[in-house]
PDB file of the backbone (N, CA, C, O) and the ligand in Angstrom, with CONECT records:
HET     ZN  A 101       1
ATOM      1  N   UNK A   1      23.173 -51.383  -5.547  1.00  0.00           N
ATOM      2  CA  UNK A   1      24.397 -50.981  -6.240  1.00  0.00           C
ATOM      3  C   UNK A   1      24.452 -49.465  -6.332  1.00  0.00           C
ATOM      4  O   UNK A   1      23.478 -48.852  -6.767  1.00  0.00           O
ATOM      5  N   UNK A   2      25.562 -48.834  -5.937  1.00  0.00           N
ATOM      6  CA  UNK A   2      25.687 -47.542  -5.789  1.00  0.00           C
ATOM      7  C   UNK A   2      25.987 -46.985  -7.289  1.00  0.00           C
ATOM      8  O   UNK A   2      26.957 -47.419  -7.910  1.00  0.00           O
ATOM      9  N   UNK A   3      25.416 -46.343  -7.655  1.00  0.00           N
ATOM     10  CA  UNK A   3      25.981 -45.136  -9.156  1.00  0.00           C
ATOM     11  C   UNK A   3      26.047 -43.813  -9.110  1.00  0.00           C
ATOM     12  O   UNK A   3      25.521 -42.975  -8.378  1.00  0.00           O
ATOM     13  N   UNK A   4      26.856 -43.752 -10.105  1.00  0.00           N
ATOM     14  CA  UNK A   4      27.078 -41.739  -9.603  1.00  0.00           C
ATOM     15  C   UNK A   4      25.911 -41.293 -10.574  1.00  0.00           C
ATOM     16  O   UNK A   4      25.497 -41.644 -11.679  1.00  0.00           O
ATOM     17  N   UNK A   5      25.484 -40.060  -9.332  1.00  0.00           N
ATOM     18  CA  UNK A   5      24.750 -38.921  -9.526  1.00  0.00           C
ATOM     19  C   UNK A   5      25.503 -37.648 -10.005  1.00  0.00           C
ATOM     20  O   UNK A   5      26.733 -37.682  -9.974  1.00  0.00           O
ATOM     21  N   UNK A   6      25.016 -36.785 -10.345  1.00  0.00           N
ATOM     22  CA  UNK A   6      25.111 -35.178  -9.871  1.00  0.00           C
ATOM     23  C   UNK A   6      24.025 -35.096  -8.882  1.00  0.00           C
ATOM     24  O   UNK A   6      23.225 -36.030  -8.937  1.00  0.00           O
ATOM     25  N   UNK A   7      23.823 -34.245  -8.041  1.00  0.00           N
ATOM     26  CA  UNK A   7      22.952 -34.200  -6.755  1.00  0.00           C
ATOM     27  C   UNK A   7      23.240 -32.698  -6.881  1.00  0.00           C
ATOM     28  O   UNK A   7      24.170 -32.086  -7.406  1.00  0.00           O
ATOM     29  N   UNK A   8      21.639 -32.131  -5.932  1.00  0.00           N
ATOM     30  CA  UNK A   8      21.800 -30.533  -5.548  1.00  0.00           C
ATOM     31  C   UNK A   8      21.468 -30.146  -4.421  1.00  0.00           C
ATOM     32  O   UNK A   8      20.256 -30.287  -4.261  1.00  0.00           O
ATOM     33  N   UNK A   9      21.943 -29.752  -3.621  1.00  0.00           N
ATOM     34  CA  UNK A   9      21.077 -29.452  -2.249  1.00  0.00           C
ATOM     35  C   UNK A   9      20.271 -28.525  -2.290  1.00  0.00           C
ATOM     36  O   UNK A   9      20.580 -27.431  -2.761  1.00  0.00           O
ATOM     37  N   UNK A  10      18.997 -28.814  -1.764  1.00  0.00           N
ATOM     38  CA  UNK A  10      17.961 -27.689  -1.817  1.00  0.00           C
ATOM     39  C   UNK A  10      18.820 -26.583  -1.073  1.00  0.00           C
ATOM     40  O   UNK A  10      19.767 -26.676  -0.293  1.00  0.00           O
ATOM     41  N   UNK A  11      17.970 -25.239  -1.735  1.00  0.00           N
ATOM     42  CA  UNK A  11      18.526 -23.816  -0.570  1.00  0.00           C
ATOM     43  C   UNK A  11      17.256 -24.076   0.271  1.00  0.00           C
ATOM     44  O   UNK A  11      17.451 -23.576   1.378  1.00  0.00           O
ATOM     45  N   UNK A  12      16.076 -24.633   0.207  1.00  0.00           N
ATOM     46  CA  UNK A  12      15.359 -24.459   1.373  1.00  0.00           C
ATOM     47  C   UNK A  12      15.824 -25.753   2.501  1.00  0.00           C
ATOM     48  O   UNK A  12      16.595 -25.561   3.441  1.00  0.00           O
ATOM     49  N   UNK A  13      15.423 -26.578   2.303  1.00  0.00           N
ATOM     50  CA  UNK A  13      15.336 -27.893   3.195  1.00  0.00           C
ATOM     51  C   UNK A  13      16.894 -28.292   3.899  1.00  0.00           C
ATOM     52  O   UNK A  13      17.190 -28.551   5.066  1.00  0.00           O
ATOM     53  N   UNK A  14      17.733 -28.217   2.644  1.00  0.00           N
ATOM     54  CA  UNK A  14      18.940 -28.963   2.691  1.00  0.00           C
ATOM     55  C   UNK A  14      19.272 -30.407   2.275  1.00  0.00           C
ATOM     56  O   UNK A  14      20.308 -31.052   2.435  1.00  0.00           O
ATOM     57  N   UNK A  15      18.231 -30.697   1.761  1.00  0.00           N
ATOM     58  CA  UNK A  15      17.915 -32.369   1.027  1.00  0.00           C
ATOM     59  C   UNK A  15      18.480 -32.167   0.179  1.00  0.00           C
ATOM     60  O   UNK A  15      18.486 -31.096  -0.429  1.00  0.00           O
ATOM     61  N   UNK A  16      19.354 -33.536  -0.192  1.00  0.00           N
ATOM     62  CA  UNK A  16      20.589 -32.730  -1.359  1.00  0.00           C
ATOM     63  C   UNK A  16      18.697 -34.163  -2.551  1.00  0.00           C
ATOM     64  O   UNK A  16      17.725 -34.784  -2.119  1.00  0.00           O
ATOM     65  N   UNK A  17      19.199 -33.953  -3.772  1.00  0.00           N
ATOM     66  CA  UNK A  17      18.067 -34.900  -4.910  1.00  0.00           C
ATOM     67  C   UNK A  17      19.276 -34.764  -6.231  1.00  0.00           C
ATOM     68  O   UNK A  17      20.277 -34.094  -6.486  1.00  0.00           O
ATOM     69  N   UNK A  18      18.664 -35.585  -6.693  1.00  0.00           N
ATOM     70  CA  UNK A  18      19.202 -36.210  -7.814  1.00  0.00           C
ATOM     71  C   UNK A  18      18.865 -35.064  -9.023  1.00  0.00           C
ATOM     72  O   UNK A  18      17.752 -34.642  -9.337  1.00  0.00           O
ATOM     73  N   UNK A  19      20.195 -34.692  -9.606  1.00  0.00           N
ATOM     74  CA  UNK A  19      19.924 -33.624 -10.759  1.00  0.00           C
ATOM     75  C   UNK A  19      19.969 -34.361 -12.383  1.00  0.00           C
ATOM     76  O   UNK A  19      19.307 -34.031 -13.367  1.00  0.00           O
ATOM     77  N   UNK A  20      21.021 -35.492 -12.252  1.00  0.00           N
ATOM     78  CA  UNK A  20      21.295 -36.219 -13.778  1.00  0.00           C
ATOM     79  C   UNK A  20      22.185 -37.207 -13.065  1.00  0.00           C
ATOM     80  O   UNK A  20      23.137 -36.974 -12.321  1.00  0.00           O
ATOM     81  N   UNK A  21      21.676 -38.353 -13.449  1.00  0.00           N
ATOM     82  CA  UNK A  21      22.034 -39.558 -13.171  1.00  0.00           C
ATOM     83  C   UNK A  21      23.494 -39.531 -14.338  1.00  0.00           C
ATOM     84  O   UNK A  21      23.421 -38.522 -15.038  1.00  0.00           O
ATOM     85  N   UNK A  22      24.615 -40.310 -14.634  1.00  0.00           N
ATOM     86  CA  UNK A  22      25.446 -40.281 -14.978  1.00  0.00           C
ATOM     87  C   UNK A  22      25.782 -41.726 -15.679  1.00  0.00           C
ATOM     88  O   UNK A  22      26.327 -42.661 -15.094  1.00  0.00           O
ATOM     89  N   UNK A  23      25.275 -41.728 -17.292  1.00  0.00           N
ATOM     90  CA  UNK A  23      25.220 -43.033 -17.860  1.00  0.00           C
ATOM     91  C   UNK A  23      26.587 -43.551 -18.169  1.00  0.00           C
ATOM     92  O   UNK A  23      26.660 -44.756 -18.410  1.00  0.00           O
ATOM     93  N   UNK A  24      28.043 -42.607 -18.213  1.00  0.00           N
ATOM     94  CA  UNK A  24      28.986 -43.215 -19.012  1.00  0.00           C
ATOM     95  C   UNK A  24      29.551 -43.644 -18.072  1.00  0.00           C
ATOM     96  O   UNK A  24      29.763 -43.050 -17.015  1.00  0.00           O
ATOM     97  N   UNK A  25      30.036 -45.364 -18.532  1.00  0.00           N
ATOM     98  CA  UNK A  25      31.655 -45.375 -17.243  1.00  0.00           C
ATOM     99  C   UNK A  25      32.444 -45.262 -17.648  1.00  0.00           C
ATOM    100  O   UNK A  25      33.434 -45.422 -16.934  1.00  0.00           O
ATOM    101  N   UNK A  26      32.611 -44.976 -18.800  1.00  0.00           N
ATOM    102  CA  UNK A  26      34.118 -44.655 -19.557  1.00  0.00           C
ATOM    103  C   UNK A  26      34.576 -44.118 -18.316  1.00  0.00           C
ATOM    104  O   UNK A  26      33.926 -43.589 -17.414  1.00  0.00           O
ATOM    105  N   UNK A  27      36.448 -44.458 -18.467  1.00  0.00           N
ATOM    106  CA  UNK A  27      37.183 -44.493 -18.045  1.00  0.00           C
ATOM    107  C   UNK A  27      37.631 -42.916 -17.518  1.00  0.00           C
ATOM    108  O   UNK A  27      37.990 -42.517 -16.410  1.00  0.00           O
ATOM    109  N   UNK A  28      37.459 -42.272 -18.709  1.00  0.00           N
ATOM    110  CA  UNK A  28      37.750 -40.662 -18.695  1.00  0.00           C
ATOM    111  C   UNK A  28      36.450 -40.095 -17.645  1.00  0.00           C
ATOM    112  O   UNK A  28      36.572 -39.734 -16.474  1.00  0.00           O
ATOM    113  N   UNK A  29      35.381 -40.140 -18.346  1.00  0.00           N
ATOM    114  CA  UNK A  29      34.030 -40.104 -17.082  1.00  0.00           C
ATOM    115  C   UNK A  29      34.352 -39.876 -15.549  1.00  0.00           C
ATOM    116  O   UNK A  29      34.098 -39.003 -14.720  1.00  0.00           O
ATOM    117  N   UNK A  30      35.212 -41.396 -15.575  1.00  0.00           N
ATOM    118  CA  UNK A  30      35.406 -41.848 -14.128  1.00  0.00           C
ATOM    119  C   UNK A  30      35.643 -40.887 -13.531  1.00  0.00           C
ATOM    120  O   UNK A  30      35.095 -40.189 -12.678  1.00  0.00           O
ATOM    121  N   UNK A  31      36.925 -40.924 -14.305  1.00  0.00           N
ATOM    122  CA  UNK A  31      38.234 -40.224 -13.403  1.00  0.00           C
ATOM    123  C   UNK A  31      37.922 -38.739 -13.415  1.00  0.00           C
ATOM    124  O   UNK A  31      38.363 -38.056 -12.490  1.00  0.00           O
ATOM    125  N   UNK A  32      37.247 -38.210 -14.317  1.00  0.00           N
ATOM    126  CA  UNK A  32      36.980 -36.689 -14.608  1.00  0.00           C
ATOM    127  C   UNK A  32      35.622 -35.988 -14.955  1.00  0.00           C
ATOM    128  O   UNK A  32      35.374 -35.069 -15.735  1.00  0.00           O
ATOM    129  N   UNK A  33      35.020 -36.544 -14.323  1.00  0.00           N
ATOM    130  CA  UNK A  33      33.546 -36.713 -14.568  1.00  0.00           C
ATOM    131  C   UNK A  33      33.141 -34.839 -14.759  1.00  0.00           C
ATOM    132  O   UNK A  33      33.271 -33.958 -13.909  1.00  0.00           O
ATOM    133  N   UNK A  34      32.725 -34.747 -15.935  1.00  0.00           N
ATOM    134  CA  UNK A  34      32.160 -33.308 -16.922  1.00  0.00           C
ATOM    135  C   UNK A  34      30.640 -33.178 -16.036  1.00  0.00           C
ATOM    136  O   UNK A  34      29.752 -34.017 -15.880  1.00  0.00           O
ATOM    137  N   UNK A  35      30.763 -31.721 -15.527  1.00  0.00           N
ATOM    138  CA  UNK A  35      29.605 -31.284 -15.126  1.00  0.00           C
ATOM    139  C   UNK A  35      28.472 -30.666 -16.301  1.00  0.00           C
ATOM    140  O   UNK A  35      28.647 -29.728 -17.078  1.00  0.00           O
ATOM    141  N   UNK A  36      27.153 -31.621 -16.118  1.00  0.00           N
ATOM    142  CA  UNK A  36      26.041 -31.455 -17.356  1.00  0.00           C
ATOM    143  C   UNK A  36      25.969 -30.210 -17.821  1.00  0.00           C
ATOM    144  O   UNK A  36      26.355 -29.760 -16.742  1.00  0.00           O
ATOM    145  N   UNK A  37      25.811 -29.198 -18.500  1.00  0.00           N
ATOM    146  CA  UNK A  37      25.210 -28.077 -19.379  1.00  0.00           C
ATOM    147  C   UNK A  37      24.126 -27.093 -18.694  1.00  0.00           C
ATOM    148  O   UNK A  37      22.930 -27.015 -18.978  1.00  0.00           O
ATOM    149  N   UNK A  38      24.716 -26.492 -17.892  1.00  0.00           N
ATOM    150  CA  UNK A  38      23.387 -25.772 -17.456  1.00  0.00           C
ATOM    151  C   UNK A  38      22.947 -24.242 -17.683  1.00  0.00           C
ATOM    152  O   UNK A  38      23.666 -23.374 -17.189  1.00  0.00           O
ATOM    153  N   UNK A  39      21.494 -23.771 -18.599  1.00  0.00           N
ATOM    154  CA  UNK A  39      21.660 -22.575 -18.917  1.00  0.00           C
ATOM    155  C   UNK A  39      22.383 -21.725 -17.719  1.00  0.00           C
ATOM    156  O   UNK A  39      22.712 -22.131 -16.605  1.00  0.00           O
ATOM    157  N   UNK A  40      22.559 -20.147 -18.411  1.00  0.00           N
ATOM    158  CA  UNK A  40      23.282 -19.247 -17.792  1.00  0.00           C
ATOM    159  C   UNK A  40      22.803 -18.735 -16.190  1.00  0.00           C
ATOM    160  O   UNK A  40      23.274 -18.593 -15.062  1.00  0.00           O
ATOM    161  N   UNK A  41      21.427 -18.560 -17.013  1.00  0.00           N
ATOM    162  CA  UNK A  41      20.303 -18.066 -15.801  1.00  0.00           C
ATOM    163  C   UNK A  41      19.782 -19.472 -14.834  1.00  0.00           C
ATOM    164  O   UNK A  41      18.696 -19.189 -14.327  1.00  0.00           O
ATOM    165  N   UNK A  42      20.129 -20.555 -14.531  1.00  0.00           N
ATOM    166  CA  UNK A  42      20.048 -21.364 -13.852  1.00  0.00           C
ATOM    167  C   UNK A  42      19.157 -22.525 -14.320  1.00  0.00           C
ATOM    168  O   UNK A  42      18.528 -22.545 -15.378  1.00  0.00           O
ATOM    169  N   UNK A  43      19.173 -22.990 -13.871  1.00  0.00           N
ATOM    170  CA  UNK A  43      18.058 -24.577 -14.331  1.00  0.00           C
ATOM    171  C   UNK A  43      17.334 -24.804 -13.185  1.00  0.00           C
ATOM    172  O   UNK A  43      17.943 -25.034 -12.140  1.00  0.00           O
ATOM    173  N   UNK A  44      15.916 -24.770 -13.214  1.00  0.00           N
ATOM    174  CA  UNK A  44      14.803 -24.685 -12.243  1.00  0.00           C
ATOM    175  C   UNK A  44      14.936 -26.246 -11.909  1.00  0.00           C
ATOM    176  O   UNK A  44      14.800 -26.992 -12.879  1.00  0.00           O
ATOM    177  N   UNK A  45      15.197 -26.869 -10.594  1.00  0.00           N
ATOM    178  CA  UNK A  45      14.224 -27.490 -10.396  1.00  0.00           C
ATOM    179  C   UNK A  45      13.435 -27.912  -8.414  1.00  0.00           C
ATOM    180  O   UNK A  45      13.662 -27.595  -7.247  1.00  0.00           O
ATOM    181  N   UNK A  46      12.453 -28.809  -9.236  1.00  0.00           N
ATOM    182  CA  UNK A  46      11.649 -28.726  -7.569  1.00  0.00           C
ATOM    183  C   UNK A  46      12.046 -29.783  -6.478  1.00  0.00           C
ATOM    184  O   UNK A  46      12.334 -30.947  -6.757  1.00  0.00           O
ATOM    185  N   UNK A  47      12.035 -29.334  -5.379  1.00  0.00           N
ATOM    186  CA  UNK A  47      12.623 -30.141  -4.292  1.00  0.00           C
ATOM    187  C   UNK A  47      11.637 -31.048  -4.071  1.00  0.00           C
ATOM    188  O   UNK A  47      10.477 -30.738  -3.798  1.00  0.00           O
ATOM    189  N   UNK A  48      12.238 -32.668  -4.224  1.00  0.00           N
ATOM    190  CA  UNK A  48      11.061 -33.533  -3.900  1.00  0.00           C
ATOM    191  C   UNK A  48      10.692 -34.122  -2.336  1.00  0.00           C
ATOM    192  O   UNK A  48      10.099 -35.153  -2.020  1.00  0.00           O
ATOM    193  N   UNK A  49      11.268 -33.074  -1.514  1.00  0.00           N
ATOM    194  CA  UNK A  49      11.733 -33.123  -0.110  1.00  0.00           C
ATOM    195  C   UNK A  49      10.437 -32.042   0.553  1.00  0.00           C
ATOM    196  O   UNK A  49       9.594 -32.352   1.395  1.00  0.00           O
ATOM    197  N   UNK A  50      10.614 -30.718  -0.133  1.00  0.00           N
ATOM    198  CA  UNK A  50       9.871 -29.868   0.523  1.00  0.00           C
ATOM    199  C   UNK A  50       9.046 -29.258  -0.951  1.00  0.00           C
ATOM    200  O   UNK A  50       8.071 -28.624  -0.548  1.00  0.00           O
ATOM    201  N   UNK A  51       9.068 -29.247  -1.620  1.00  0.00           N
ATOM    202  CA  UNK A  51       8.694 -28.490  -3.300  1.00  0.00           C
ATOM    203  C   UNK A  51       9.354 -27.150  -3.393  1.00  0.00           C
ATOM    204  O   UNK A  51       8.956 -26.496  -4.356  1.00  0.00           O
ATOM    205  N   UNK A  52      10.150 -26.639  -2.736  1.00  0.00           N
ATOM    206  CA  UNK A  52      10.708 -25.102  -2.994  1.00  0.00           C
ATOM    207  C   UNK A  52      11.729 -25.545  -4.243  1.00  0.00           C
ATOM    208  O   UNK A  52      12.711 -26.263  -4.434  1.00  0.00           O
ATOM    209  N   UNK A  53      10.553 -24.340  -5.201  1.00  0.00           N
ATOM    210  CA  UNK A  53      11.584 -24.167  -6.640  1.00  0.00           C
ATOM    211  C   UNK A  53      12.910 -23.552  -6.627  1.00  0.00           C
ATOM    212  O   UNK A  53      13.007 -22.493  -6.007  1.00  0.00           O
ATOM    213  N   UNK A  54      13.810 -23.963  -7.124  1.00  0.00           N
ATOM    214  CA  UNK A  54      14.906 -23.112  -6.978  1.00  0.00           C
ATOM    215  C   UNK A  54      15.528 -23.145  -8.149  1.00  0.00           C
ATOM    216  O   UNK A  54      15.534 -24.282  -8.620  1.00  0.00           O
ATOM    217  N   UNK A  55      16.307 -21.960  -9.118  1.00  0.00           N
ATOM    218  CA  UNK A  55      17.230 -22.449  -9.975  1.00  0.00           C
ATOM    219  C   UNK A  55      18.597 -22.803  -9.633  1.00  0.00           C
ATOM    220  O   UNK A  55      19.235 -21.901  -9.089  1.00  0.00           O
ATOM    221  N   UNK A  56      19.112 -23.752  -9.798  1.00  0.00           N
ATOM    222  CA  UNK A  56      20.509 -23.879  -9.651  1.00  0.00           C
ATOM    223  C   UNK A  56      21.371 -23.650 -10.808  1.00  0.00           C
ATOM    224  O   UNK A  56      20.944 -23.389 -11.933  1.00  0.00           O
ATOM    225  N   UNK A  57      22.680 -23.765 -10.465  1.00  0.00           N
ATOM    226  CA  UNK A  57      23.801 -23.324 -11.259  1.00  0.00           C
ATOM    227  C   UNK A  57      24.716 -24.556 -11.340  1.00  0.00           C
ATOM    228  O   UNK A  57      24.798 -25.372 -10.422  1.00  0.00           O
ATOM    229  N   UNK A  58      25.403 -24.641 -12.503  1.00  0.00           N
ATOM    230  CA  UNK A  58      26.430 -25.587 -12.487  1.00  0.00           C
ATOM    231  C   UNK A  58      27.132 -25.926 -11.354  1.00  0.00           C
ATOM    232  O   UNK A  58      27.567 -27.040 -11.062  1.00  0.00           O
ATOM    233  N   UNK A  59      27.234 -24.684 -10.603  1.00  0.00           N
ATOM    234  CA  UNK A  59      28.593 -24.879  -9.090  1.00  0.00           C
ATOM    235  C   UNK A  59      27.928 -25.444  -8.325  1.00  0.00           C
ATOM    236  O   UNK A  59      28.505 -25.952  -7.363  1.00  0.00           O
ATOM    237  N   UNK A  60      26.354 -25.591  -8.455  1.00  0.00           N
ATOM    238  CA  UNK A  60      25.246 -25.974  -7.479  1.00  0.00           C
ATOM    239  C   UNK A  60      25.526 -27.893  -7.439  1.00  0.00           C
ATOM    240  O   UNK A  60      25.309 -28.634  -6.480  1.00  0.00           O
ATOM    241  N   UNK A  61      26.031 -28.257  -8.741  1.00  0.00           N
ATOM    242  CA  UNK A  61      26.169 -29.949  -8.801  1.00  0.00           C
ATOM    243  C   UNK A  61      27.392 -30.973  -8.309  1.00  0.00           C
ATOM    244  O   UNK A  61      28.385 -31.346  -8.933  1.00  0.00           O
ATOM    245  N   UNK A  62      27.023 -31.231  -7.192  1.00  0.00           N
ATOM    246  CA  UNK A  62      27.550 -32.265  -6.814  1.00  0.00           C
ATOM    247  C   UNK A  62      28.080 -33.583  -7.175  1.00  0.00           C
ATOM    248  O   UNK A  62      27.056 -34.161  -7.540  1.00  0.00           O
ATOM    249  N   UNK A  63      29.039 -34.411  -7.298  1.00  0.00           N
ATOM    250  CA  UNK A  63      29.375 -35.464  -7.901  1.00  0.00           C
ATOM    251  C   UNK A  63      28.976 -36.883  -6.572  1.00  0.00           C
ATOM    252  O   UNK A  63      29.625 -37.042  -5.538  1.00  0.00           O
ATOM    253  N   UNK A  64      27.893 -37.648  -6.963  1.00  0.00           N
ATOM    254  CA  UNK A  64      27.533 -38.321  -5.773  1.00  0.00           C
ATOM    255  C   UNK A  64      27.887 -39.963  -5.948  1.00  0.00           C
ATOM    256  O   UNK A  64      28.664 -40.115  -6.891  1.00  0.00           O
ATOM    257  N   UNK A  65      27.612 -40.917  -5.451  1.00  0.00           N
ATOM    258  CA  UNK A  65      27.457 -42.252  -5.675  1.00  0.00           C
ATOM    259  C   UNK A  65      26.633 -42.754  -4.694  1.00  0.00           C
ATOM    260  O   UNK A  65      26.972 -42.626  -3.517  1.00  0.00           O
ATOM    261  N   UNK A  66      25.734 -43.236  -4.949  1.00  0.00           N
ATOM    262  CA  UNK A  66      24.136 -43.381  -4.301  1.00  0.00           C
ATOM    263  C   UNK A  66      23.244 -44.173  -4.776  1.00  0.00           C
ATOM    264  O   UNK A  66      23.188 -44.145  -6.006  1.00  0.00           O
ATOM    265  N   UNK A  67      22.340 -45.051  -4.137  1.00  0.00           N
ATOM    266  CA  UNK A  67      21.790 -45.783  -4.670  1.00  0.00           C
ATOM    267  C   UNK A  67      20.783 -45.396  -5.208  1.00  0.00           C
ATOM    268  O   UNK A  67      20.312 -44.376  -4.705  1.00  0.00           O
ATOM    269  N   UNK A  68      20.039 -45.979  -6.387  1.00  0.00           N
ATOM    270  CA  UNK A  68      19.062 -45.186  -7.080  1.00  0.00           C
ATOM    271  C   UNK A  68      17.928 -45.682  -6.646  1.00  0.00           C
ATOM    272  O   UNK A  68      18.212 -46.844  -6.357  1.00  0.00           O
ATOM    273  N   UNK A  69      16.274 -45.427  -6.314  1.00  0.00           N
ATOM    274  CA  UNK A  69      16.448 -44.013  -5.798  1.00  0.00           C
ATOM    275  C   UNK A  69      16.627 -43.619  -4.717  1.00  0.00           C
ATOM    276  O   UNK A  69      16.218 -44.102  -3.661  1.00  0.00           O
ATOM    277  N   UNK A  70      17.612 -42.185  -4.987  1.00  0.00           N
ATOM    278  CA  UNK A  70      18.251 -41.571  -3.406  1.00  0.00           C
ATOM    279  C   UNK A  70      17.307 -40.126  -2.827  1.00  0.00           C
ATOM    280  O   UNK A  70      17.606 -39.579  -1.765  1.00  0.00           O
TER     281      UNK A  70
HETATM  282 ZN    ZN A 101      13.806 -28.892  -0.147  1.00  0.00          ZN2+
END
């Protein structure tokens, strides 16, 4: 069963990974799904593809639907 992600693509590899899985289906959710909270200075995390740390940025999150785990 497919569910939406946020997803990030590594800057090294290009492997996009799972940033925050997305618990609500509210209706509003659906249709307009709110990108998670991310500090200013970026939110670290590690590529489970290649390990290159990277911080990303809000613009960095993708809206996905994917099976878990992707
Ligand atoms: Zn990577």
């Amino acid at each position: 069963v497919a569910m939406p992600f946020w997803v990030i693509g590594c800057v090294n590899c290009k492997t996009d990974f799972v940033y925050a899985k997305i618990d609500d289906y509210k209706l509003d959710e659906f249709l307009n799904p709110r990108k998670p909270e991310v500090p200013a200075q970026g939110y670290e995390r590690e590529c489970p593809s290649c390990g290159h740390k990277g911080a990303y940025a809000r613009t960095d999150l993708v809206y996905s639907h994917r099976t878990y785990p992707a």
